[in-house]
py3Dmol code that shows the C-alpha trace and the ligand (Angstrom):
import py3Dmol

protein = """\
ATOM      1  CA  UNK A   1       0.000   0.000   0.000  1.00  0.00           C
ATOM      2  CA  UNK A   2       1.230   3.668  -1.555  1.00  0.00           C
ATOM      3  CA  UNK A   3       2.029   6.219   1.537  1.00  0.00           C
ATOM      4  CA  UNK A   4       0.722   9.670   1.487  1.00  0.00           C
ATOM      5  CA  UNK A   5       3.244  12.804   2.254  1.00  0.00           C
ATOM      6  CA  UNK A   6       1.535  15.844   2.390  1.00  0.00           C
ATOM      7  CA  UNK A   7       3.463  19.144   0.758  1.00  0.00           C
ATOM      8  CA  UNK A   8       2.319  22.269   3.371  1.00  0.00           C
ATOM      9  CA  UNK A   9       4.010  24.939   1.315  1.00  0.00           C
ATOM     10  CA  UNK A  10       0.678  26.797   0.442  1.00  0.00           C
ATOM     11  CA  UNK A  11      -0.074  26.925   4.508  1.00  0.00           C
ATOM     12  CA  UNK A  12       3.310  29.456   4.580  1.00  0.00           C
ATOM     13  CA  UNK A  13       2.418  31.054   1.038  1.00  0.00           C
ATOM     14  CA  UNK A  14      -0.982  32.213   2.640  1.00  0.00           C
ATOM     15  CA  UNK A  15       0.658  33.632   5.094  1.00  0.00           C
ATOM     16  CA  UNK A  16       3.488  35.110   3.482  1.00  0.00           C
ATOM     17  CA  UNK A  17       0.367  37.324   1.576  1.00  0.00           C
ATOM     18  CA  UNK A  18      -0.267  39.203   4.286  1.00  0.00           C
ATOM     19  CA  UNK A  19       3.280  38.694   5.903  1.00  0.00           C
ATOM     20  CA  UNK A  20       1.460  37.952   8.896  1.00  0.00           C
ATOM     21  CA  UNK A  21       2.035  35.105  11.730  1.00  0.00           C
ATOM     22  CA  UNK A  22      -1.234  32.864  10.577  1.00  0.00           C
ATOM     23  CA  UNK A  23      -1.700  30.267   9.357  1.00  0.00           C
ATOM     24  CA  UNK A  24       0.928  28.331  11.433  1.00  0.00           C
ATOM     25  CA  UNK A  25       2.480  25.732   9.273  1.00  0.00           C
ATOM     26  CA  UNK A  26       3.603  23.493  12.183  1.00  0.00           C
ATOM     27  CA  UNK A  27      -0.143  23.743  13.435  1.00  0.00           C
ATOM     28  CA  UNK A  28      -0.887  21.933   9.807  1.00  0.00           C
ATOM     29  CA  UNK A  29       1.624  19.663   9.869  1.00  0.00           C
ATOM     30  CA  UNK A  30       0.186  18.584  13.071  1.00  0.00           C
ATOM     31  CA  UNK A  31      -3.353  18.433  11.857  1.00  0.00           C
ATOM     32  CA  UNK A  32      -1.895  16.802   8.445  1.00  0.00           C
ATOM     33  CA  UNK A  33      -0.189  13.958  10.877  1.00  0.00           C
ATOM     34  CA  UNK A  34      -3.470  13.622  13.141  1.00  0.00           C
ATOM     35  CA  UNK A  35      -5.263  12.918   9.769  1.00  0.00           C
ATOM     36  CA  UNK A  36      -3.259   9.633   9.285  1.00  0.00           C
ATOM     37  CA  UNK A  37      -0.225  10.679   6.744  1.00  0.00           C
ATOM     38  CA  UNK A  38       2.893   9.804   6.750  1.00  0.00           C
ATOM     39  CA  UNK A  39       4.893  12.495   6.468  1.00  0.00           C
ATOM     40  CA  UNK A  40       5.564  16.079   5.802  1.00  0.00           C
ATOM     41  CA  UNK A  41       7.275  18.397   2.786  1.00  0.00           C
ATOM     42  CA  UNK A  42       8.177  21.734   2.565  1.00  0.00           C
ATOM     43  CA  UNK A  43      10.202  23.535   0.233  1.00  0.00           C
ATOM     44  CA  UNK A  44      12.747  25.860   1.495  1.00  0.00           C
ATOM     45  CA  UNK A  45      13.234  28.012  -1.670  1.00  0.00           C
ATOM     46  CA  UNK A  46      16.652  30.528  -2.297  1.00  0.00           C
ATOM     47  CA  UNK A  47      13.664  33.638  -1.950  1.00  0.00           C
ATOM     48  CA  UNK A  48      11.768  31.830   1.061  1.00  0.00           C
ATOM     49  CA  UNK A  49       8.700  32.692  -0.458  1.00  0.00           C
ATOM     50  CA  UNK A  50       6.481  30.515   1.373  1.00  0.00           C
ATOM     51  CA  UNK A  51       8.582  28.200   4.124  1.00  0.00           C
ATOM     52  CA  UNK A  52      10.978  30.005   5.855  1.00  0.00           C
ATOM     53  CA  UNK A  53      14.385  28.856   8.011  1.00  0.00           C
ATOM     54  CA  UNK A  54      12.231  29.285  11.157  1.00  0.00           C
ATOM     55  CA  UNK A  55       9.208  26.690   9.980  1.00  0.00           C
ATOM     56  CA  UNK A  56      12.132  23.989   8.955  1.00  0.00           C
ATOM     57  CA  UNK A  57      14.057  24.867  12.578  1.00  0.00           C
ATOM     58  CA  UNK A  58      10.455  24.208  14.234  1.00  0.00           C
ATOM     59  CA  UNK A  59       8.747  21.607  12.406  1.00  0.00           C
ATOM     60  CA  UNK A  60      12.291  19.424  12.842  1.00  0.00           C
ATOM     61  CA  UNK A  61      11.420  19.326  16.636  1.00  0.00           C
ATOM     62  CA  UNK A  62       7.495  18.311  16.166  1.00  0.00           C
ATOM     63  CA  UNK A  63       7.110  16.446  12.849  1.00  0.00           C
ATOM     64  CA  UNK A  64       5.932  12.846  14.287  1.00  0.00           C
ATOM     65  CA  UNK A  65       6.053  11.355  11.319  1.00  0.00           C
ATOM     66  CA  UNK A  66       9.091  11.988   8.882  1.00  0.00           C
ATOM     67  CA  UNK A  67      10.113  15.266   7.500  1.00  0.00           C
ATOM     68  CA  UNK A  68      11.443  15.519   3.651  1.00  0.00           C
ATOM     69  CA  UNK A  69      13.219  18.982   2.613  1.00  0.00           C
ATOM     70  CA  UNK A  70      12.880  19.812  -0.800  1.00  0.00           C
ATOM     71  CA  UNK A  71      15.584  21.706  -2.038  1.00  0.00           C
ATOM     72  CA  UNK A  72      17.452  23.153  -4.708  1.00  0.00           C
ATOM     73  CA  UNK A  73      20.986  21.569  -4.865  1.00  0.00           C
ATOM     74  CA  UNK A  74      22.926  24.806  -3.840  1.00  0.00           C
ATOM     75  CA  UNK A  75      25.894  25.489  -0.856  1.00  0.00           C
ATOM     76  CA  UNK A  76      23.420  27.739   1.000  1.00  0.00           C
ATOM     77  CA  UNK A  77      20.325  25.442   1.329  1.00  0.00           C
ATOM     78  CA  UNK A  78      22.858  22.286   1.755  1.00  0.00           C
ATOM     79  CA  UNK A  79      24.462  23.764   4.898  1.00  0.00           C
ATOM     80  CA  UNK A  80      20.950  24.541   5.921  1.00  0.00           C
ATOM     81  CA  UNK A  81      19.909  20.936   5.305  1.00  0.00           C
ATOM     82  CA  UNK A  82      23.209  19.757   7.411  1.00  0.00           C
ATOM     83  CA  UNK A  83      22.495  21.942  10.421  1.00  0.00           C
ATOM     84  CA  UNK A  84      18.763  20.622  10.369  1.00  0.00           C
ATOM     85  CA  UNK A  85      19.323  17.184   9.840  1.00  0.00           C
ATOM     86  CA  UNK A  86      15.893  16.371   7.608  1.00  0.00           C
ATOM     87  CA  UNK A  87      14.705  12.378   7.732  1.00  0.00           C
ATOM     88  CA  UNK A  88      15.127  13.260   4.019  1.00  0.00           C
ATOM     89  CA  UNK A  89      16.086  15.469   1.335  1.00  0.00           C
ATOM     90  CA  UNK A  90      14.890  15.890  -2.231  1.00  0.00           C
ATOM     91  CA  UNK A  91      16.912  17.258  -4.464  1.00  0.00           C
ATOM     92  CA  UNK A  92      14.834  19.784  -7.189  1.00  0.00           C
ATOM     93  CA  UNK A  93      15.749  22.260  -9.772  1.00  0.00           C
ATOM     94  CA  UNK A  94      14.755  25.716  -8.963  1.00  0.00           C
ATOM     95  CA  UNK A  95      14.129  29.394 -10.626  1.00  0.00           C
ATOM     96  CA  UNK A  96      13.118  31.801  -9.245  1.00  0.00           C
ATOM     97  CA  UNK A  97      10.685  32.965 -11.985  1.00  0.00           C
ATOM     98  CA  UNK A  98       9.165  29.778 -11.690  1.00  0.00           C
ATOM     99  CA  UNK A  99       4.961  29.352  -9.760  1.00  0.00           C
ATOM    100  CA  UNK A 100       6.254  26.087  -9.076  1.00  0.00           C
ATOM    101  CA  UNK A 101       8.548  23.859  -9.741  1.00  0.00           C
ATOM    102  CA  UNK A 102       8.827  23.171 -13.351  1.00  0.00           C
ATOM    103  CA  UNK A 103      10.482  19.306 -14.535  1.00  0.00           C
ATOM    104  CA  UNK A 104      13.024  17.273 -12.892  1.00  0.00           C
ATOM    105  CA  UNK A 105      16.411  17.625 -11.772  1.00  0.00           C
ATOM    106  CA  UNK A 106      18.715  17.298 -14.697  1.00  0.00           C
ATOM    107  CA  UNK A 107      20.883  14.880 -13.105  1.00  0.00           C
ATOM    108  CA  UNK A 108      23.183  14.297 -16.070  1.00  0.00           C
ATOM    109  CA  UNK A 109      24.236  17.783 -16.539  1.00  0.00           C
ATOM    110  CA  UNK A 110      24.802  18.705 -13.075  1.00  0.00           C
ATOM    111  CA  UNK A 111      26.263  15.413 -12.035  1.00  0.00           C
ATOM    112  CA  UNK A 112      29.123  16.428 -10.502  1.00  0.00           C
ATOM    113  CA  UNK A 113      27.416  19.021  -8.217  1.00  0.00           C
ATOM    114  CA  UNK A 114      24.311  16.907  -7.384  1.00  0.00           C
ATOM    115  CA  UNK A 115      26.727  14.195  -6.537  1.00  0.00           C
ATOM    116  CA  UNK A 116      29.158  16.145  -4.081  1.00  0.00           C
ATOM    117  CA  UNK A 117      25.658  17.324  -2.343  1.00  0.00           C
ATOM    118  CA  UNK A 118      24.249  13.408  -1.885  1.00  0.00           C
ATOM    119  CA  UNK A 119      27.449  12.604  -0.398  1.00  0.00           C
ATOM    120  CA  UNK A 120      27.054  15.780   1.986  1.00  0.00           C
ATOM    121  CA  UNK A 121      23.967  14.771   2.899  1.00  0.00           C
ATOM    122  CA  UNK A 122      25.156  10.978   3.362  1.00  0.00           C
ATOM    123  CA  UNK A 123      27.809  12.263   5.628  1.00  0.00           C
ATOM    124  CA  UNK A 124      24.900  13.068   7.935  1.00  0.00           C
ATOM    125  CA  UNK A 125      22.686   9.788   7.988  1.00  0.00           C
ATOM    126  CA  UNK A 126      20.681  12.032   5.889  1.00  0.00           C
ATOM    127  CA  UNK A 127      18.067   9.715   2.635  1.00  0.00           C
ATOM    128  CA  UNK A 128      18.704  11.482  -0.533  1.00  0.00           C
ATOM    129  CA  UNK A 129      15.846  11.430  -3.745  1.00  0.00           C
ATOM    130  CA  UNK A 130      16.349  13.272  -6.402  1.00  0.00           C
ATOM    131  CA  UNK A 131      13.177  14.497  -8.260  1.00  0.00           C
ATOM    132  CA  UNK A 132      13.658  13.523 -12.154  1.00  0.00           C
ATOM    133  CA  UNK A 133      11.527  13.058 -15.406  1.00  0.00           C
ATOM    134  CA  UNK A 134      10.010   9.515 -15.977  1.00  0.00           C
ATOM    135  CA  UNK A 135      13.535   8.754 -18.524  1.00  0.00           C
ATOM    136  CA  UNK A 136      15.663   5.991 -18.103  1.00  0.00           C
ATOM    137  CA  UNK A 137      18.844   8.010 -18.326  1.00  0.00           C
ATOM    138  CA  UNK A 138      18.170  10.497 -15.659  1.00  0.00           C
ATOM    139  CA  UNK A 139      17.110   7.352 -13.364  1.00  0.00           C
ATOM    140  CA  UNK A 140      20.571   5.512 -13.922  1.00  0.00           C
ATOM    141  CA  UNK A 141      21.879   8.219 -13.337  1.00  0.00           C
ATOM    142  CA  UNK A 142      20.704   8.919  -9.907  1.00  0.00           C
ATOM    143  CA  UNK A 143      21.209   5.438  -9.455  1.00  0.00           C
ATOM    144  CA  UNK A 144      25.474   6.083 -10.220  1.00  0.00           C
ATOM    145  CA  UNK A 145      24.891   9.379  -8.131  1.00  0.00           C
ATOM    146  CA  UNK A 146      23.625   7.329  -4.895  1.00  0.00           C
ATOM    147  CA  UNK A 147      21.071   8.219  -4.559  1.00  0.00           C
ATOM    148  CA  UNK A 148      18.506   6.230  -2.097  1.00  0.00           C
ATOM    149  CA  UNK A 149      15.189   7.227  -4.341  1.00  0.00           C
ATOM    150  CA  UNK A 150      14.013   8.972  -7.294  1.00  0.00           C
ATOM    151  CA  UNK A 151      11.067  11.146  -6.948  1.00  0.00           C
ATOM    152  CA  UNK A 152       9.351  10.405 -10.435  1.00  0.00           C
ATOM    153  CA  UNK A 153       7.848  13.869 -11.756  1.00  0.00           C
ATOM    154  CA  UNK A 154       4.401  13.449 -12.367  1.00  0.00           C
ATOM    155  CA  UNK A 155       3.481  16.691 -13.935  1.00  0.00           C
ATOM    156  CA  UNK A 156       3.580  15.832 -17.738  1.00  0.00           C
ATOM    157  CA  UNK A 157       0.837  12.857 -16.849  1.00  0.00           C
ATOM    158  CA  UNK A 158      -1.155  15.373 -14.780  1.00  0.00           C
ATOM    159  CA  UNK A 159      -1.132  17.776 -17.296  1.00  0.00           C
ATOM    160  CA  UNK A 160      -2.225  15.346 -20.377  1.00  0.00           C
ATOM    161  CA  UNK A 161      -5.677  16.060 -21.619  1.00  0.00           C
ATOM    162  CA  UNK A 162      -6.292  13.441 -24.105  1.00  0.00           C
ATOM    163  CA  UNK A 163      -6.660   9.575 -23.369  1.00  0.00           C
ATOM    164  CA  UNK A 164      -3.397   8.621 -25.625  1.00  0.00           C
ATOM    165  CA  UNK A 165      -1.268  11.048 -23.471  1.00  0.00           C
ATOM    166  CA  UNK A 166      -2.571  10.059 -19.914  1.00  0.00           C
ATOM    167  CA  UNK A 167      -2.081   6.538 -20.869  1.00  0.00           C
ATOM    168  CA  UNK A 168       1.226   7.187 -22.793  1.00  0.00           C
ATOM    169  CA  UNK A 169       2.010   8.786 -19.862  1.00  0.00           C
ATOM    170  CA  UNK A 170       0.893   6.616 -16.841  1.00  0.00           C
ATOM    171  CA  UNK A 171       3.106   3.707 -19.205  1.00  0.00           C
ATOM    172  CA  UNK A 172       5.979   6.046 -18.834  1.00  0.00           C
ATOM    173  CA  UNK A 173       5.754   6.202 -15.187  1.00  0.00           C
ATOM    174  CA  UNK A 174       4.745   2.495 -14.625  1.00  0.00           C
ATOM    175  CA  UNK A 175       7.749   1.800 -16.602  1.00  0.00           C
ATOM    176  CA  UNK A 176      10.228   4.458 -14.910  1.00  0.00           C
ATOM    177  CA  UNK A 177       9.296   3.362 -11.453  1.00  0.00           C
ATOM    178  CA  UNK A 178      10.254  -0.474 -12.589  1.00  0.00           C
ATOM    179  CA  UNK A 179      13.422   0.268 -13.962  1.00  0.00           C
ATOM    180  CA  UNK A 180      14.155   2.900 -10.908  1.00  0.00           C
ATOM    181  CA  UNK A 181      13.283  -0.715  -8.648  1.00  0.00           C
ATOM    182  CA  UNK A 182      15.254  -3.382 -10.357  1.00  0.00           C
ATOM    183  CA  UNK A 183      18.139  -0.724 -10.087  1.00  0.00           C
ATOM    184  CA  UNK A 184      18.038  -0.748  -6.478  1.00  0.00           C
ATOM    185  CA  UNK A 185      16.585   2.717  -6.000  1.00  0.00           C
ATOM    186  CA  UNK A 186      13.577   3.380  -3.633  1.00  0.00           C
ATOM    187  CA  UNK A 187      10.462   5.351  -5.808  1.00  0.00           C
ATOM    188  CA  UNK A 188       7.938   8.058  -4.639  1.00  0.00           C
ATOM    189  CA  UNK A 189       6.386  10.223  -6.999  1.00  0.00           C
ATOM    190  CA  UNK A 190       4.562  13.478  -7.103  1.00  0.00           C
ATOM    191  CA  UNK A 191       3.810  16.887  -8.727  1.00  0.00           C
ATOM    192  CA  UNK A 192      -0.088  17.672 -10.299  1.00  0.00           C
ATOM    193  CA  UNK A 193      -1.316  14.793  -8.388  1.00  0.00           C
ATOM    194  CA  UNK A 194      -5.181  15.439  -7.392  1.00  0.00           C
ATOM    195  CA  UNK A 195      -8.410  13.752  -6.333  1.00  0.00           C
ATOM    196  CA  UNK A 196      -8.655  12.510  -9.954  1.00  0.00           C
ATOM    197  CA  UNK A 197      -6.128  11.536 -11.686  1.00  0.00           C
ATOM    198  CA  UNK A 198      -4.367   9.625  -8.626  1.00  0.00           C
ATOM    199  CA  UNK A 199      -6.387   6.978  -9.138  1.00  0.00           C
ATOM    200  CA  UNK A 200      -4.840   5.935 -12.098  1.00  0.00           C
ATOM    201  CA  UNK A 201      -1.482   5.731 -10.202  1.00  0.00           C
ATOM    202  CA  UNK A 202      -2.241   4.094  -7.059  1.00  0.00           C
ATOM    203  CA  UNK A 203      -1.837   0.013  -9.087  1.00  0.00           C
ATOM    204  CA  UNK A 204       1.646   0.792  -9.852  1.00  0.00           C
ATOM    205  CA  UNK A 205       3.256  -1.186  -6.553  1.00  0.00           C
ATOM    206  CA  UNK A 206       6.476   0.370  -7.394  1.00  0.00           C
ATOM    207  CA  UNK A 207       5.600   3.489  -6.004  1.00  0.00           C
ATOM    208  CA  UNK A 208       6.512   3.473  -2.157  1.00  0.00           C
ATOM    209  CA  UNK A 209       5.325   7.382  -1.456  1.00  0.00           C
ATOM    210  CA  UNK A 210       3.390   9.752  -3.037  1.00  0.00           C
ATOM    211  CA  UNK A 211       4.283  13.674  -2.705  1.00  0.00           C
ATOM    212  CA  UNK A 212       1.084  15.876  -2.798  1.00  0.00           C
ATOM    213  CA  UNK A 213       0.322  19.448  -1.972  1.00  0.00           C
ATOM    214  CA  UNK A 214      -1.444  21.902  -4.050  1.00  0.00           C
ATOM    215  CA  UNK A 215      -4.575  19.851  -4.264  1.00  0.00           C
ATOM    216  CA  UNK A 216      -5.001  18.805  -0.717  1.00  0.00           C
ATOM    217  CA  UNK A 217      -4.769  22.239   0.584  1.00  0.00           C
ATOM    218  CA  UNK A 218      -6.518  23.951  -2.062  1.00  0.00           C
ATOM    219  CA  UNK A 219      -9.500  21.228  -1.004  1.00  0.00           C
ATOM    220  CA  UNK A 220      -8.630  22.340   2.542  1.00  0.00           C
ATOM    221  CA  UNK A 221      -9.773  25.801   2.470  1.00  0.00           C
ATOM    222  CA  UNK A 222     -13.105  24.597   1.740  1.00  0.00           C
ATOM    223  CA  UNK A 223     -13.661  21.842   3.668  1.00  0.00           C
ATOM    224  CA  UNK A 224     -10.848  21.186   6.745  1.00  0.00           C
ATOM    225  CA  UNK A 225      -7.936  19.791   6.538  1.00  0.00           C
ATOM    226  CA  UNK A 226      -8.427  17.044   8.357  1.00  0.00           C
ATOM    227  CA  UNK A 227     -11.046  15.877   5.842  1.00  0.00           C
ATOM    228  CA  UNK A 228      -9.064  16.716   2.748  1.00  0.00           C
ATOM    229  CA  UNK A 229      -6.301  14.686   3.970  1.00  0.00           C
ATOM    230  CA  UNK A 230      -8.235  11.903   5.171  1.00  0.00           C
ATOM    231  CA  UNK A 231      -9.791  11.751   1.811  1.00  0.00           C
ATOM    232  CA  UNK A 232      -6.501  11.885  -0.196  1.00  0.00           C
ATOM    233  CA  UNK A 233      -5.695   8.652   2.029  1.00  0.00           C
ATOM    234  CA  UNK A 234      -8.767   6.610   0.912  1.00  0.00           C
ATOM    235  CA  UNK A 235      -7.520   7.069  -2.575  1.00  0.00           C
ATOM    236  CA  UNK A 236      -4.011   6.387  -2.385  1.00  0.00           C
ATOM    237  CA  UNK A 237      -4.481   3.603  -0.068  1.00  0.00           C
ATOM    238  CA  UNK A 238      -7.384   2.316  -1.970  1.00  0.00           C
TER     239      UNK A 238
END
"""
ligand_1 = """\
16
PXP
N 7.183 16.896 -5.583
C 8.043 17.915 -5.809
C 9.483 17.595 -6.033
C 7.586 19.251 -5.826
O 8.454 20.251 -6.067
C 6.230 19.509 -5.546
C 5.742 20.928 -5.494
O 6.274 21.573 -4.402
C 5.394 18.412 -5.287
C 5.882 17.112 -5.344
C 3.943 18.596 -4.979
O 3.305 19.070 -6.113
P 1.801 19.589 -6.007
O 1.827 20.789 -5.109
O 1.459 19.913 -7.424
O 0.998 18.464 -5.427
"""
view = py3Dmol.view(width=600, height=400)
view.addModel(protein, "pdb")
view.setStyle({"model": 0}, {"cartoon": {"style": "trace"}})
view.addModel(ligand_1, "xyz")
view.setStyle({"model": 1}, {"stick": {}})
view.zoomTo()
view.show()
């Protein structure tokens, strides 16, 4: 059965938009945990734009469950990551112009770099995934990297509109996460994933975790976020 980790990012973005003190995201990630998940993101961007060094520092000391840091693979957040000590990191590409962020880590290109932070990160008893595309080359080379798992980018599948795609793209996935396996690398997989097109995901038994934000607390605002939660569990863990 698929875990649920629950993203809290937009908790810290609504706050940010008034620069205020509420809402607390270590109150959420409290709530999130009481709902049954089983475990907590946050992104600590370069322009802390939602999550800030503060949140990390206090949700280190309450998270029950298991805390991932996404990051971007840079000397700043890495020393950050060191001093915090994360269950896990995952290592993401990020740009500042960006809503979100946009594809996986290009693992090949920056090998060098992304592999002198995994080793970092090692050095600490610290789990390392790198985020990547659903492409066999990218997931071999996380695999030479070290990497413990890939997080398999989900967005192009969530983003398909017309049957061929999803299913072109839910083959690409299946297929990513088996290869990603029978390399000895650990697979979660997030980004786009909602109340309707996780359904589609949830057979693949390759897939240990799935990473979700956006949609859960968008459905929070409107109705709790102890129910949105609980209801994101019934359909991963279906
Ligand atoms: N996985 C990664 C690596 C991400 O960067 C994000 C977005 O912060 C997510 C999963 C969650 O994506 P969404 O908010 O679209 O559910």
């Amino acid at each position: 059965m698929a875990k649920l980790a629950v993203n809290i990012d937009h908790i810290a973005t609504i706050r940010e938009a008034r620069k205020e003190s509420e809402p607390e995201p270590v109150t959420a990630a409290s709530l999130v945990e009481l709902a049954g998940c089983d475990g907590i993101i946050v992104h600590l961007r370069e322009d802390r734009r939602h999550i800030n060094d503060r949140d990390l520092e206090v949700l280190r000391k309450t998270v029950k469950t298991k805390l991932n840091l996404e990051m971007a693979p840079t000397d700043e957040i890495t020393k950050i990551a060191l001093k915090i000590r994360p269950d896990m990191c995952t290592l993401v590409p990020e740009k500042r112009e960006e809503l979100t962020t946009e594809g996986g880590l290009d693992v090949i290109s920056h090998f060098q770099m992304v592999r002198d932070v995994v080793s970092r990160l090692h050095r600490k008893n610290i789990r390392v995934s790198l985020f990547v595309d659903p492409n066999s080359d990218q997931i071999e080379a996380a695999k030479k990297i070290k990497a413990d798992y890939v997080e398999i980018h989900t967005g192009i599948y969530s983003n398909a509109r017309t049957e061929s795609d999803v299913e072109r793209e839910i083959k690409n996935i299946e297929e990513s996460a088996r290869h990603a396996l029978r390399l000895g690398l650990r697979v979660n997989a997030g980004h786009g994933l909602d109340y309707h097109n996780i359904q589609r995901l949830t057979h693949i038994s390759e897939i240990e975790e799935f990473s979700i934000g956006h949609s859960i607390i968008a459905r929070a605002v409107l109705v709790g976020l102890d129910r949105a939660v609980r209801e994101m569990l019934v359909l991963v863990k279906n």
